[in-house]
C-alpha positions in Angstrom: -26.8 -10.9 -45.0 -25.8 -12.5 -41.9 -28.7 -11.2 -38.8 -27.2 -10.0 -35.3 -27.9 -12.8 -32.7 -30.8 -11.9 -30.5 -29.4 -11.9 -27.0 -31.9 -12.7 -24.5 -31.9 -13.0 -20.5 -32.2 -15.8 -18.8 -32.6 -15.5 -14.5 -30.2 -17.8 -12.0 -28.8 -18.2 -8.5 -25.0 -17.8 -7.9 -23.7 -21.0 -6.6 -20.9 -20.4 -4.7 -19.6 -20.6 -1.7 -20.9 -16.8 -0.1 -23.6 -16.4 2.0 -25.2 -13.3 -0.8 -26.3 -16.2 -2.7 -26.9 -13.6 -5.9 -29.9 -13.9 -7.9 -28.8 -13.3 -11.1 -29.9 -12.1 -14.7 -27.6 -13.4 -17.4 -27.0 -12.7 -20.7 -27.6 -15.4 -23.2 -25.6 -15.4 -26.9 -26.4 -18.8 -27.9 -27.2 -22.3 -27.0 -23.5 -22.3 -25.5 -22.5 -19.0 -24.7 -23.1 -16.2 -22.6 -22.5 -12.6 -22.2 -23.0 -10.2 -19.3 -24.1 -11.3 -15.9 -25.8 -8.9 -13.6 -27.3 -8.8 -10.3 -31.3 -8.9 -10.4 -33.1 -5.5 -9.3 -36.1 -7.4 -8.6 -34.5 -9.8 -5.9 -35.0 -7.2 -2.9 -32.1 -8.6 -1.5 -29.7 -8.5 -4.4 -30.9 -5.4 -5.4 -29.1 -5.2 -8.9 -25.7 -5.8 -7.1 -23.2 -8.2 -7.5 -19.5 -9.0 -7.0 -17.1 -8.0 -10.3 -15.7 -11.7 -10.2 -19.3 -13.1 -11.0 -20.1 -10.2 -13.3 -17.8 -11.8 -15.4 -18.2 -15.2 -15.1 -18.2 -15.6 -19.3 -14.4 -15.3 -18.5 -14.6 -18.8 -16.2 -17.4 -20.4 -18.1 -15.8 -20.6 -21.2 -12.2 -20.7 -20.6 -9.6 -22.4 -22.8 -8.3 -24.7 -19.7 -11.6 -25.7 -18.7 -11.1 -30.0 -18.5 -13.5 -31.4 -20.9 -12.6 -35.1 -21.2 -12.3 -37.8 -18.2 -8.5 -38.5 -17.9 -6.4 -41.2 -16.4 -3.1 -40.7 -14.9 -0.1 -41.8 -17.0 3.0 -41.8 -15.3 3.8 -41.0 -11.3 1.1 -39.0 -9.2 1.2 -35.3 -9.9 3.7 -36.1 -13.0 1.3 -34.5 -15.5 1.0 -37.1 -17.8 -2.6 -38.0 -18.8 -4.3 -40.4 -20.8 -8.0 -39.6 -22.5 -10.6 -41.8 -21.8 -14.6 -42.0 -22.5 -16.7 -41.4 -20.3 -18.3 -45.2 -19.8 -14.6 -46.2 -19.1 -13.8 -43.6 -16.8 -17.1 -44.4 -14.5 -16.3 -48.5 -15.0 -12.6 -47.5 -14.0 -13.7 -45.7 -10.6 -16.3 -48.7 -10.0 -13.4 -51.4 -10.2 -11.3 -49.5 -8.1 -13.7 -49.0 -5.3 -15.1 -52.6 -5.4 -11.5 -54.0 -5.2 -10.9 -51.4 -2.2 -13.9 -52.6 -0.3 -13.1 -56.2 -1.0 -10.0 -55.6 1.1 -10.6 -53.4 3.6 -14.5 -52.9 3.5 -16.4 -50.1 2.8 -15.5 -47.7 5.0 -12.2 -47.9 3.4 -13.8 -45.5 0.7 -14.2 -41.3 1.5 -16.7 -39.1 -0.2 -15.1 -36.0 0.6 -17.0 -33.0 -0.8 -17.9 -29.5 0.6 -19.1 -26.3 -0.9 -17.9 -25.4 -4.4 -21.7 -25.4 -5.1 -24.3 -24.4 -2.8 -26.9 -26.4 -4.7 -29.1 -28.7 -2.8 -28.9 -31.7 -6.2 -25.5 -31.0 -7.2 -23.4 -30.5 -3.4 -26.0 -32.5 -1.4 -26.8 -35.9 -3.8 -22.9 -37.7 -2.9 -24.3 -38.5 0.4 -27.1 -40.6 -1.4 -23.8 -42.8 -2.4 -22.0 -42.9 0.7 -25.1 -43.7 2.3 -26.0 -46.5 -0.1 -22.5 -48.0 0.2 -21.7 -47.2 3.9 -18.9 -45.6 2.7 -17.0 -43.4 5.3 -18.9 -40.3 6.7 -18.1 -36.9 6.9 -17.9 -34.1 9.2 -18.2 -31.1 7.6 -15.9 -28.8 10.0 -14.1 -26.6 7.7 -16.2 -23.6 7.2 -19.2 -22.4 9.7 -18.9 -24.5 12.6 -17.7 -22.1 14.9 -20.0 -19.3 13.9 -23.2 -21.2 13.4 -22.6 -22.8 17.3 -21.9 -19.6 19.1 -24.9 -17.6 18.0 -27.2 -20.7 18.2 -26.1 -21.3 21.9 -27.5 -17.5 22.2 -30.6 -17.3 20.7 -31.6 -21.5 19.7 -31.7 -21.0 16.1 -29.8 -19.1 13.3 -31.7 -17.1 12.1 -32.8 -13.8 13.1 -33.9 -9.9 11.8 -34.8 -9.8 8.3 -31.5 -8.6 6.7 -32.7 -6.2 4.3 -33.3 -4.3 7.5 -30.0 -3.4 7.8 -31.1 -0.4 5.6 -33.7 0.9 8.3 -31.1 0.7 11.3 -29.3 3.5 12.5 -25.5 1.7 13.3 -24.9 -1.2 11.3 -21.8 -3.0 13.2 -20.4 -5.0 10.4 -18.2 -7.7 12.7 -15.9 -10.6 11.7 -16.4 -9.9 7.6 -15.2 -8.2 5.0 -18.2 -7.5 3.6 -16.9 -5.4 0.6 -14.8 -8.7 -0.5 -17.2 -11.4 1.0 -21.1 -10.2 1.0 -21.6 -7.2 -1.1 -24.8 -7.2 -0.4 -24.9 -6.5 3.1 -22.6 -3.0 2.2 -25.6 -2.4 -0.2 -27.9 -2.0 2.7 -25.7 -0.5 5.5 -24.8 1.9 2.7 -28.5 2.7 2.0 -29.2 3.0 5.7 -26.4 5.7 5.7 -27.6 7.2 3.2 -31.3 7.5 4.1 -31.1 7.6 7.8 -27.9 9.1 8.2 -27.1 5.7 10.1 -23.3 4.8 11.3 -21.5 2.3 9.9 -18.6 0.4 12.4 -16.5 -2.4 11.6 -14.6 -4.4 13.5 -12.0 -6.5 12.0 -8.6 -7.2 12.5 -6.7 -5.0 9.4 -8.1 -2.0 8.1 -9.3 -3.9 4.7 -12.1 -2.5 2.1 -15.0 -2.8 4.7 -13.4 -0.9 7.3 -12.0 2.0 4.9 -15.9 3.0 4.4 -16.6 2.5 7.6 -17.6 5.8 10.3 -16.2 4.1 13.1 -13.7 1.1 13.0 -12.2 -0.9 15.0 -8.6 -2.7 14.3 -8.0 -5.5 17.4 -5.7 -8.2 17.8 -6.9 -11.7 15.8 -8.9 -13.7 18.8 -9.8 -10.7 20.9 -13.5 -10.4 20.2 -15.1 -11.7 23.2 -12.9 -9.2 25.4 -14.1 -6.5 23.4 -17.6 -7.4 23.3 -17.8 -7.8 27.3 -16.1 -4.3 28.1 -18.5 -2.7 25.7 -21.2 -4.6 27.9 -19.6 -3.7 31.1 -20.0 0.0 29.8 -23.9 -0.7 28.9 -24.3 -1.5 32.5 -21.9 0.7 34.0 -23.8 3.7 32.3 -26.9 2.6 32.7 -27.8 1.7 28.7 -28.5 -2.1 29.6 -32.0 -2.6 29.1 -32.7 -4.2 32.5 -36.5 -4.7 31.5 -35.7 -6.1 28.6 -32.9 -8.9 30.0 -35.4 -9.9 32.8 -38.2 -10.9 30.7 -35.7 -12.1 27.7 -32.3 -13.4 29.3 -31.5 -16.4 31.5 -29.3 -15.2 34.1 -29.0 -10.9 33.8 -28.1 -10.7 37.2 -24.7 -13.2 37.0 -23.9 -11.8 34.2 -23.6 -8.2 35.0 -21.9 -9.4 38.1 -19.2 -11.1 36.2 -18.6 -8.3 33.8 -17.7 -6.1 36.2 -13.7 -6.9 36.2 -14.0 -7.0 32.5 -13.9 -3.1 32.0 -12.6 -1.3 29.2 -8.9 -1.2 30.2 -9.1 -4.8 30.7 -10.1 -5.5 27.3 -7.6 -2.2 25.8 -4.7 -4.6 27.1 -6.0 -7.5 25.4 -7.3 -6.3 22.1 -4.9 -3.7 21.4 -7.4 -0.8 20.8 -7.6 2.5 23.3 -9.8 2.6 26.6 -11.5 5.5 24.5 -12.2 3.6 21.1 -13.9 0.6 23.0 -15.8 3.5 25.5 -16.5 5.2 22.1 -18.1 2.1 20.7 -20.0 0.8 23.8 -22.0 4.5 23.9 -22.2 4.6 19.7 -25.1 1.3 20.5 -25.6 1.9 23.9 -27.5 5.2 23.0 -28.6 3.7 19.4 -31.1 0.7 20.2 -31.7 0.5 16.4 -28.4 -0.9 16.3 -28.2 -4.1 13.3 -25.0 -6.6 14.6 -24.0 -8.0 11.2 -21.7 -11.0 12.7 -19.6 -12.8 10.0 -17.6 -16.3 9.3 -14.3 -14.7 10.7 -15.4 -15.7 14.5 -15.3 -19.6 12.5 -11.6 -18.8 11.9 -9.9 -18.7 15.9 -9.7 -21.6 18.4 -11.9 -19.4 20.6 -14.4 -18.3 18.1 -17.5 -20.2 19.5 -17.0 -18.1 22.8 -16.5 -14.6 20.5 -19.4 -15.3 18.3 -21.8 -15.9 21.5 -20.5 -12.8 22.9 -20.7 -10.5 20.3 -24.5 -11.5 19.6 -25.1 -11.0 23.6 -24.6 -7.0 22.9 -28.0 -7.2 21.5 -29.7 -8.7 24.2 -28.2 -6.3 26.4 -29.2 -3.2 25.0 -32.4 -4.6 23.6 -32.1 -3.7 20.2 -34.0 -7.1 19.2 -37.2 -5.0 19.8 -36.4 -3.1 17.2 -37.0 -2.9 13.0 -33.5 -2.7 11.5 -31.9 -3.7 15.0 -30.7 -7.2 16.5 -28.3 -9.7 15.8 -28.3 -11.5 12.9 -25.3 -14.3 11.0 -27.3 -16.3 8.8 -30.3 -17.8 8.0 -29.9 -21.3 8.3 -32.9 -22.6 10.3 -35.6 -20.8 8.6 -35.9 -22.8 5.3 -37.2 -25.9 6.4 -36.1 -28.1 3.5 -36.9 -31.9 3.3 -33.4 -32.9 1.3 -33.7 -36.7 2.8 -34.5 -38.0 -0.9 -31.4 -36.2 -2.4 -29.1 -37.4 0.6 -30.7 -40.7 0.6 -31.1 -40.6 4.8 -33.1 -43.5 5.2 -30.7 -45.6 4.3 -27.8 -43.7 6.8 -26.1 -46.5 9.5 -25.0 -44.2 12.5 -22.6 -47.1 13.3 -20.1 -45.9 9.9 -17.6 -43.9 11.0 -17.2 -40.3 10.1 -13.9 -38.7 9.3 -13.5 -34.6 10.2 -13.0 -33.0 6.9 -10.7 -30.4 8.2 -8.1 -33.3 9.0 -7.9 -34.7 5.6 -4.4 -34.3 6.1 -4.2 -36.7 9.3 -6.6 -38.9 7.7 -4.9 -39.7 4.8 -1.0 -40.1 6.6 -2.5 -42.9 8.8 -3.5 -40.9 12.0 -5.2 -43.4 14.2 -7.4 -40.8 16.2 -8.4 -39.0 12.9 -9.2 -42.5 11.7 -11.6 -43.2 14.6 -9.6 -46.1 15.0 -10.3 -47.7 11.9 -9.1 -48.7 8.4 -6.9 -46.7 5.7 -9.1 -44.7 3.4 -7.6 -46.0 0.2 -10.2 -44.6 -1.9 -11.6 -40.8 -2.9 -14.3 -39.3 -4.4 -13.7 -35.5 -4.7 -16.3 -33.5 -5.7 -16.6 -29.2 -5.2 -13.6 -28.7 -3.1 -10.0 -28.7 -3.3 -8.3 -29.8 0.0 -4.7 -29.9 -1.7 -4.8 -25.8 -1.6 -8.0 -25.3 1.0 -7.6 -27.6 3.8 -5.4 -27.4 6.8 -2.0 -28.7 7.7 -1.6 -28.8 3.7 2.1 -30.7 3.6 0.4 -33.6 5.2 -2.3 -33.4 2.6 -0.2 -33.6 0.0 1.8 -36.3 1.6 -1.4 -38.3 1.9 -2.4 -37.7 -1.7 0.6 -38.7 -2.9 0.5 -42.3 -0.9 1.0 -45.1 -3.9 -2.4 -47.5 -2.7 -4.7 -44.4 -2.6 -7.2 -44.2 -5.4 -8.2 -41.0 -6.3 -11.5 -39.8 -8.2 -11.7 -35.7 -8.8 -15.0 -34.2 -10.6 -13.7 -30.7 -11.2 -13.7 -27.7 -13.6 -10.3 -27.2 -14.2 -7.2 -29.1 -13.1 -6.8 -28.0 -9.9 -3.7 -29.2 -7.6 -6.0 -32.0 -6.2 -6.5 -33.2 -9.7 -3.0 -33.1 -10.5 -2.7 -36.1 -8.0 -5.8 -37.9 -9.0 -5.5 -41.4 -10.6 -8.8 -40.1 -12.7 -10.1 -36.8 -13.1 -13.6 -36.7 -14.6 -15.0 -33.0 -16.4 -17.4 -31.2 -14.4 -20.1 -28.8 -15.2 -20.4 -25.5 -13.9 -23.8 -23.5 -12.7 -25.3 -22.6 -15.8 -25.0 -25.5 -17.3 -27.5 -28.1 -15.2 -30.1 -27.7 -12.8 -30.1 -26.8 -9.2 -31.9 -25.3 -6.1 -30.5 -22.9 -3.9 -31.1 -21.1 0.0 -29.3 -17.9 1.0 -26.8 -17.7 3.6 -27.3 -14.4 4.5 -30.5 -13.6 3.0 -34.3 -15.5 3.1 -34.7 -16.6 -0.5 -35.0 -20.3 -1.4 -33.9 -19.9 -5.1 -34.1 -21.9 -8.6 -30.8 -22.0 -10.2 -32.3 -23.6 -13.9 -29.6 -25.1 -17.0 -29.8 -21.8 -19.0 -27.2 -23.2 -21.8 -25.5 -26.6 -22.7 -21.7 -27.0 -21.7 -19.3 -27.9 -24.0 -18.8 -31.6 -25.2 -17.8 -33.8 -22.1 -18.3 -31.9 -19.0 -21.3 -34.1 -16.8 -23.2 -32.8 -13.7 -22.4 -34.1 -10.2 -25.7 -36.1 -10.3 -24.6 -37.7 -13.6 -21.5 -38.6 -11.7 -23.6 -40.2 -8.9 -26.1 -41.6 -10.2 -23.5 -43.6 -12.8 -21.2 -44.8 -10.4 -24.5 -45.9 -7.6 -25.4 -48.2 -10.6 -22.2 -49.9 -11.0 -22.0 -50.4 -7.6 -23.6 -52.7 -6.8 -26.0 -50.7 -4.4 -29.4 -53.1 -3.2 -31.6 -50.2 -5.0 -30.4 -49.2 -8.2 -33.5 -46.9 -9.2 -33.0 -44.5 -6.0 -30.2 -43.2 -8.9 -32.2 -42.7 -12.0 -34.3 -39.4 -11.1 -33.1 -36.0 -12.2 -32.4 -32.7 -10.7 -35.8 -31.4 -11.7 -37.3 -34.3 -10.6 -35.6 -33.9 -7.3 -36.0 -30.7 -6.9 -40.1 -30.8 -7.8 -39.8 -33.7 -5.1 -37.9 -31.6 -2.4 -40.1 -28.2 -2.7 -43.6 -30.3 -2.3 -42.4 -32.3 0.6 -41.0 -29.4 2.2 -44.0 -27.4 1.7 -42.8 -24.6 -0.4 -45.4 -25.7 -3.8 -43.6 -27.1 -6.6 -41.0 -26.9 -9.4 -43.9 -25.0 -11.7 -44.5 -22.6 -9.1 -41.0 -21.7 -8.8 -40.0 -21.1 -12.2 -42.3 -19.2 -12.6 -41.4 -16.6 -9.6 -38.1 -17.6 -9.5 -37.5 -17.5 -5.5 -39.4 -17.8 -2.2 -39.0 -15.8 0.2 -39.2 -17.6 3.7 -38.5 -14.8 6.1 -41.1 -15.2 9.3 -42.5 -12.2 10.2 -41.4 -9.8 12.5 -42.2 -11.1 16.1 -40.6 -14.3 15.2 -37.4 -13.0 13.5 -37.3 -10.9 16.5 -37.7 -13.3 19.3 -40.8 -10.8 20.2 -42.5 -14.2 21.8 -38.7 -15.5 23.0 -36.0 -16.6 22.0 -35.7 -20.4 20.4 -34.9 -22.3 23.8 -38.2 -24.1 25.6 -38.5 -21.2 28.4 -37.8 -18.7 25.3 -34.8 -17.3 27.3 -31.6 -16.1 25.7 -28.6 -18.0 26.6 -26.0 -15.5 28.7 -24.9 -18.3 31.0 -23.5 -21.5 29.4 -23.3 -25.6 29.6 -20.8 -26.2 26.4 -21.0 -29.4 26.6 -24.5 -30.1 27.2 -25.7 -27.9 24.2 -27.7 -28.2 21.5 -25.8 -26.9 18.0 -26.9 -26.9 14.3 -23.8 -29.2 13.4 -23.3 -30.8 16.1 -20.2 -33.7 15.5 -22.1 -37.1 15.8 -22.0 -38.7 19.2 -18.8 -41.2 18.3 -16.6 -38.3 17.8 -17.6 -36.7 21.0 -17.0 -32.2 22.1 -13.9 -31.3 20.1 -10.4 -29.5 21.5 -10.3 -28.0 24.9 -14.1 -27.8 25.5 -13.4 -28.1 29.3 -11.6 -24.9 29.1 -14.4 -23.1 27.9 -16.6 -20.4 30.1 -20.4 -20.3 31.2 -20.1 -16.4 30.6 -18.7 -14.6 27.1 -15.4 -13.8 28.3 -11.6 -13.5 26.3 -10.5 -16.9 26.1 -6.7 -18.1 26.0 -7.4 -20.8 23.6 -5.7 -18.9 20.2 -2.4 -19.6 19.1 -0.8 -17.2 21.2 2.5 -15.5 20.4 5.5 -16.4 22.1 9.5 -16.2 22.0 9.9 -18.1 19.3 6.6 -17.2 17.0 6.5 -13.2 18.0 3.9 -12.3 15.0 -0.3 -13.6 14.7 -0.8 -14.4 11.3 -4.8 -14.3 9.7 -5.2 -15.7 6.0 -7.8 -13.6 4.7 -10.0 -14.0 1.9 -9.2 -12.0 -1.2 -11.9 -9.9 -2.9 -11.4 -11.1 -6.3 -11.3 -14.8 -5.3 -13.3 -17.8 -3.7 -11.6 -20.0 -1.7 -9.7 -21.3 -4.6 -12.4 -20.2 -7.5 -11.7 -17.6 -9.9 -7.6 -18.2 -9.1 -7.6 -19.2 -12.8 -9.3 -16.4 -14.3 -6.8 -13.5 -15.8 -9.1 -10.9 -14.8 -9.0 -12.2 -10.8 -5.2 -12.8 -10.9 -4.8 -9.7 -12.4 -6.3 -7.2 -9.9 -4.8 -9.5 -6.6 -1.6 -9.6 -8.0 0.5 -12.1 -6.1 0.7 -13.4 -2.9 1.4 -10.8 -0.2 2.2 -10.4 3.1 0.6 -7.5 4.6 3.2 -6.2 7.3 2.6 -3.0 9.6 5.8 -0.1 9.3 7.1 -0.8 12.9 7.2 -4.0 12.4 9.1 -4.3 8.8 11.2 -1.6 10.3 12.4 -3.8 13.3 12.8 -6.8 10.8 14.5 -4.6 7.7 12.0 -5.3 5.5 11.2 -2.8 2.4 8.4 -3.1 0.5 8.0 -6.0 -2.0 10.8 -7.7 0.0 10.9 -11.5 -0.4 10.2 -13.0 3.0 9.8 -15.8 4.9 7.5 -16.8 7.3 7.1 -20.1 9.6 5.5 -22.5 12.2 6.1 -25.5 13.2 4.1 -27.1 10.2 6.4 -25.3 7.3 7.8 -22.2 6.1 6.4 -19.9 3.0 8.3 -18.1 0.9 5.9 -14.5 -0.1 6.4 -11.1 -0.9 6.2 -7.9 1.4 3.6 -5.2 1.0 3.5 -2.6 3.8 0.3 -1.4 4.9 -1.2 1.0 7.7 -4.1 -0.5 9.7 -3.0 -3.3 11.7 -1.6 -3.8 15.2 2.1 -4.6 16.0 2.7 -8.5 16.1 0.3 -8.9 13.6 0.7 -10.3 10.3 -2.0 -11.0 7.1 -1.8 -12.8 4.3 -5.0 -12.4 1.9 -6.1 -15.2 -0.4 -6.6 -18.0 -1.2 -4.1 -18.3 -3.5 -2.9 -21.3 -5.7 0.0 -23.1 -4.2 2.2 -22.9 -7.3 1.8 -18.9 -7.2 4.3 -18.7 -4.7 7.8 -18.7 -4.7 7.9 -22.4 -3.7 5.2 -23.8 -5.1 3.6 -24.1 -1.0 0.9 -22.1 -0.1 -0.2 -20.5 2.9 -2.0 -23.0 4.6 1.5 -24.8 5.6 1.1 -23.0 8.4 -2.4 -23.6 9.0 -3.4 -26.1 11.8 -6.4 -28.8 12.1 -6.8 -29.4 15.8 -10.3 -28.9 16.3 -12.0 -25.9 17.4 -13.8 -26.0 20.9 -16.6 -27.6 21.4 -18.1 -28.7 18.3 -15.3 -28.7 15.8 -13.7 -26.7 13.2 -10.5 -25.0 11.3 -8.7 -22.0 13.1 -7.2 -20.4 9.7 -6.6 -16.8 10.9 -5.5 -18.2 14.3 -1.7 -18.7 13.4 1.2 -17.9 15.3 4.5 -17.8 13.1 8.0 -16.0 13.3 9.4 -13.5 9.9 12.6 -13.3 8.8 14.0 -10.8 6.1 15.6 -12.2 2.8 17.2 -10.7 -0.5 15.1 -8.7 -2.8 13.5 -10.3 -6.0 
């Protein structure tokens, strides 16, 4: 009689690109299969929750159109036509191409261009151990938390802040610049407990009326870019009314005095005209935490996402400084946790061997890079040669017609290591099978949380699929790099290595409790003994230029966009892509709930409950255009036109437009996706992508 398999759990760390950083109890079949995956209950920041799309990860993991064998194109770029090959003469394949690139052009000719598919420390971090070997082109990681991480840093000198589980012991939790619901499920998990407990409010501000803001007790719908006006009339109104903590900004802020002064023509009808919300929503809000000093400022990755975000993302966290809710459990400011883990990775990145003299290429303008643009080139040679690994620039990145242009360019050699064939393996030369989570070793820190987490191989992929570090380590030996053994140790080994150097024990230690929670104690988290600068001040008044940030472009690069443009005080800034006569509508691409980036887009359960592309259109506004629901329209920029279907929604101010994604490019009409009309000019000061800063005009067209 055949026995029922005995299922047993096995404990992980979601890998991907979200700041919850999951820990995760998983349901194992087999050697090769799993079942359910569930959020762990005894992670006190996961707290048994996680997001459907992971839940059901068995779906991903063992999908039929996973790649499982290293291919080589056969036939034009993107012609689907593919040729099997082993693995030994895949790797030899990449290795002769890159030698014969570097023999003609020198190293620098060849890109490592990577970014966050995985969050793991081995398997994300270790490709900088080959560029650093080979003095291959550097990269500037731009695309995704520039912005955000720069603005709060140039506040409080770190990022890092209030624990976040105490979002459940505040009384307003201001959820601002995410939607948590699709984005960080954890973080509704404890504003919902604190509302449930402590009878705590729960605002959003955001600009459409998405799943956060529909559980929200106050929300507020403003113009895309509008932020920093709102946040200074709310603390106008603090002073105004008298609920600035005076005491509190003497002792803990740099320039109180100035800064009340200049708010003073930044009142709430100022910022009304600006914003697009009523004098008495933004009043409404300024008393809500004016009056409620336990008041927890949740601030997301949206203020990354606008030419002006650095300036929106400084002023937001300045509310808490002014009513002095840092002083308080469950109040504060908090957007990630960045500078609290203290983790040596120099053995995994190889850092000793960096030259600061090899260029390094912003990955944002891949596009730019790889049609020939001399500035995004720094001057220097072609990049004729790619390694791809955990990101998909021919759907993510910016300006994506010239990204495909570039790809498409006959002397580029292209290498992807992916999961499935993805439209930047379509125009690969050689696509090599990749792993996914469960299926090698890794180490992982929360985003949004304080855990440094073990991610461990709980079952063996299928036949062919390698790690990234297999991929690394193969191709630093044929190489020809002056060190070969700096490419022969392992994940574990690297991660034992990382965890005693960095003074967080040892491999042992953490498989056996399965995270480490680093989260310094109160009076630090709370800047009780001042905030991160050397006179412990918070930052109100500004030098942009001058300051210190957490990824700061290196010095050969230089600021980024119209940093001279930029104020000493949080103010609205003109630096968006403003409407005007010819572009009348602001258009925000929006993450979708039941995608990643481009992740998940090839699961039928994911497709299924997005649907297809949209654009989300307000009724006066597809009323002035004649556009009915499900309409097929059109909208455009200077960069392109996209072709995508109509849904009309309530919730969002006139002139602006959202399209919610990230959808594959093939899923619409014409096989272009949204980010045509995306732009890569650099973000001010420090760099970055503006994706929901968009101006774009809408035109009507026939039914489908």
């Amino acid at each position: 009689m055949n026995q029922p398999s005995q299922i047993r759990t096995g404990y992980s760390t979601c890998p991907h690109d979200c700041p919850s950083t999951c820990a995760l109890d998983v349901e194992i079949v087999d050697d090769f299969t799993i079942g359910r995956v569930r959020g762990s209950r005894d992670n006190s920041y996961t707290a048994g929750v996680i997001c459907a799309k992971v839940a059901g990860y068995s779906e991903r993991i063992h999908h039929p159109d996973r790649l499982t064998r290293p291919l080589r194109r056969n036939g034009a770029k993107g012609g689907g036509s593919w040729q099997e090959l082993s693995w030994e003469n895949a790797l030899d394949l990449v290795a002769e191409n890159f030698l014969k690139a570097e023999q003609k052009w020198g190293a620098e000719t060849v890109w490592p261009h990577y970014f966050a598919g995985t969050m793991g420390f081995v398997q994300r971090d270790s490709i900088h151990k080959l560029r650093h070997a080979k003095n291959y082109s550097g990269q500037f990681d731009s695309i995704c938390t520039n912005a955000a991480w720069s603005g709060f840093f140039f506040g409080a000198g770190t990022v890092a802040g209030p624990d976040p589980r105490e979002m459940a012991k505040s009384d307003c939790v201001v959820i601002w610049g995410t939607n948590a619901v699709a984005t960080q499920v954890n973080v509704m998990t404890h504003a919902t407990r604190a509302r449930k407990e402590r009878g705590a409010k729960i605002v959003v501000v955001d600009v459409y009326d998405n799943a956060t803001a529909k559980q929200a007790d106050m929300k507020l719908i403003l113009r895309p870019g509008t932020d920093g006006a709102l946040a200074c009339a709310v603390m106008h109104i603090l002073f105004r009314d008298e609920l600035a903590d005076r005491a509190y900004l003497e002792h803990y802020a740099d320039d109180p005095a100035g800064f009340e002064e200049h708010l003073k023509t930044r009142g709430p009808q100022w910022a009304a005209a600006i914003t697009g919300l009523t004098v008495e929503e933004i009043e409404a809000f300024a008393a809500l935490v004016g009056r409620t000093k336990r008041s927890y400022f949740r601030l997301g990755y949206g203020f990354s996402r606008q030419r002006n975000g650095v300036v929106n993302m400084h002023a937001a966290s300045c509310i808490a400084t002014v009513t002095g809710a840092w002083k308080y459990e469950g109040g504060g400011a908090f957007h990630g946790n960045a500078s609290i883990f203290k983790v040596d990775k120099s053995e995994i990145m190889g850092t000793a061997m960096r030259d600061s003299s090899v260029r390094v290429l912003d990955q944002s303008q891949i596009g730019r890079v790889l049609t020939g643009d001399t500035e995004a080139l720094r001057g220097g040679v072609p990049v004729t040669g790619l390694l791809i690994q955990n990101t998909n620039p021919v759907n993510v990145a910016p300006e994506q017609r010239l990204v495909k242009k570039g790809f498409l360019r006959d002397d580029l050699f292209t290498v992807v290591h992916e999961q499935f064939m993805t439209e930047t393996a379509e125009l690969a030369d050689v696509v090599l099978p990749a792993t996914m989570f469960l299926e090698h070793d890794d180490i992982y820190r929360g985003g949004g949380h304080q855990y440094l987490m073990l991610g461990p191989k709980l079952i063996e992929p299928p036949e062919g699929p390698r790690p990234n570090l297999f991929v690394l380590n193969e191709l630093g030996k044929r190489l020809g790099v002056a060190d070969p053994s700096m490419f022969e140790p392992d994940a574990n080994a690297l991660i034992d290595r990382l965890l005693q150097t960095s003074g967080h024990g040892d491999l042992e230690g953490l498989r056996e409790n399965c995270w480490i929670d680093c989260q310094p104690d109160f009076e630090t988290s709370h800047f009780i003994r001042g905030f991160a600068w050397p006179d412990g001040k918070f930052r109100l008044r500004l030098q942009w230029s001058d300051a210190a940030a957490p990824n700061r472009p290196p010095r050969s690069m230089g600021p980024q966009g119209r940093h001279q443009d930029l104020p000493h005080f949080p103010d609205h800034v003109e630096l968006i892509e403003e409407a005007d006569e010819l572009h009348p509508f602001r258009l925000a691409t929006s993450p979708a709930r039941s995608f990643l980036n481009s992740t998940f887009t090839e699961t039928a359960a994911s497709k299924k409950r997005e649907g297809r592309p949209e654009l989300l259109i307000g009724p006066s506004d597809a009323d002035a255009a004649g556009i009915a629901d499900s309409d097929l329209v059109t909208i455009g920029n200077e960069r392109g036109s996209v072709r995508l279907h109509a849904r009309i929604v309530e919730g969002l101010k006139p002139g602006v437009l959202v399209s919610e994604g990230l959808w594959p490019n093939h899923a619409f009409v014409d096989g272009e996706g949204i980010n045509v009309l995306t732009g890569a000019d650099c973000i001010p000061p420090f760099g970055g992508a503006a994706f929901h800063d968009n101006h774009v005009w809408l035109r009507g067209a026939a039914p489908r």
